[in-house]
N, C-alpha and C positions, 0 to 999 in steps of 0.2 A: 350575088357573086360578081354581077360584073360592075358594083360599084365598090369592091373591094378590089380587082382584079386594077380599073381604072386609077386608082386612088394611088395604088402600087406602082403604076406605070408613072404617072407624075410624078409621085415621091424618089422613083428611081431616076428618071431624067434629070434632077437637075435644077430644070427650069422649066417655063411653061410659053410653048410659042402655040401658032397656030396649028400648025405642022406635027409639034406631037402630042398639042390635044387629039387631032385628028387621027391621026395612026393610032394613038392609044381609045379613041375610044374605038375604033375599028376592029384591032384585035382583040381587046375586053369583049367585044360584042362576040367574035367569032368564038371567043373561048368560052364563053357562056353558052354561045346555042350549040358547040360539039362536043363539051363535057358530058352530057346526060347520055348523049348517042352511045359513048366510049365507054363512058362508065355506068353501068345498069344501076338504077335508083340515085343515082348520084343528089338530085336536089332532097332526098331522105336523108341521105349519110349529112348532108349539109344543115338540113333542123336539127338533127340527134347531136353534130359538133357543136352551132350556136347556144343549145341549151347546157350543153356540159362546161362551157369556159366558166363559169364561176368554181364549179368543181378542179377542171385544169387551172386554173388561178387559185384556187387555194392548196394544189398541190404543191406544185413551181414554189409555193413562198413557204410551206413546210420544208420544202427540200433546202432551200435557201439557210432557212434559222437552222439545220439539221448541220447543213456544212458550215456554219458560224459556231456552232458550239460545239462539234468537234473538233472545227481546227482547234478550240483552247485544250480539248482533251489532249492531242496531239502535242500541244507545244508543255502542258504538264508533265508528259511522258519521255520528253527531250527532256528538260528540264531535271525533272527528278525521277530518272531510269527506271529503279528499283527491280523487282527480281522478275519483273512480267518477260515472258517469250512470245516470238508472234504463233499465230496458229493457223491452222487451215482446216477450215467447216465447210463441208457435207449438208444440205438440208434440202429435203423435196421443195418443188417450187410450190410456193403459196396461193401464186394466180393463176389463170389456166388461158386466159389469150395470149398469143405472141407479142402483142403490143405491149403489154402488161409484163411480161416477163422481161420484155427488153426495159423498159422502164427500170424496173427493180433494180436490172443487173447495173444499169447504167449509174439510177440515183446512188446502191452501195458505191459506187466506184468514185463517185463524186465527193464521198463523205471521205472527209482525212482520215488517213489511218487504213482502212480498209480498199480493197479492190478484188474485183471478179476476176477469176482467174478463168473458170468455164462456166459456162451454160447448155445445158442438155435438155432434152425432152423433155426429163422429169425432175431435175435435180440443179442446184448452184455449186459450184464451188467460191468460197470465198476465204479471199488472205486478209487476216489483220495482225497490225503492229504489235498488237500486244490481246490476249485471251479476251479482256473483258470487253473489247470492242467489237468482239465477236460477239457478246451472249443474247441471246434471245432474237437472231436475228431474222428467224421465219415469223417470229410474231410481233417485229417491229411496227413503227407510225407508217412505214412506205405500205408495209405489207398490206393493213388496216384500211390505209387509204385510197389505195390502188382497186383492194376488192370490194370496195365502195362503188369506183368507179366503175368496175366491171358489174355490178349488179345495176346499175343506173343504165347501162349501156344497153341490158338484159331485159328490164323492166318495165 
């Protein structure tokens, strides 16, 4: 952490003098040894994130191809209208962490066409542009991928 923490600090400065290598490795230091105090298991939650980025990196870049080839769904549907109406879906939530949900809510909203209208305890609301961009969306690749992650996190 605090060679992450330092790393940030340079990268954010600017530039690199004496002055704020020193203040920076100073406060990188203090931030590393009162993390753990504040936050209980904190250097645990920090193995469990390291081991998960290839999983969050290959979500991020799912999500990424997901809103590239909807926007084309999108720009088909400008393009050539036809008789679709938008719709507004109802569907229990899929994941069951808060993290996880907000994920969800967030990546539909990301994807052309579609956005989260609410989020509830147990439930989504989502608007899209037109029906089919709706269909199947409690058992989408976010969904899929997501309760991957949450089983990783579990496991």
């Amino acid at each position: 952490m605090f060679l992450f923490l330092f790393l940030l600090w340079i990268l954010l400065s600017g530039k690199v003098t004496v002055e704020i290598v020193l203040v920076g490795a100073a406060v990188s230091a203090a931030l590393t040894f009162f993390t753990p105090r504040i936050i209980p298991g904190f250097p645990r939650y920090q193995i469990q994130l390291v081991k998960r980025i290839p999983s969050i990196l290959g979500y991020l870049i799912y999500l990424l191809g997901q809103v590239f080839l909807s926007s084309f769904s999108v720009i088909r549907l400008i393009l050539c209208p036809g008789n679709g109406r938008p719709k507004l879906v109802w569907f229990a939530l899929p994941v069951k962490g808060p993290m996880a949900q907000l994920t969800l809510a967030n990546s539909i909203t990301l994807t052309p066409g579609t956005v989260t209208v609410s989020l509830g305890k147990n439930a989504i609301c989502v608007y899209a542009l037109r029906g089919e961009l709706a269909e199947n969306l409690e058992n989408c690749g976010f969904v899929k991928k997501l309760q991957r992650l949450e089983e990783s996190d579990h496991g």
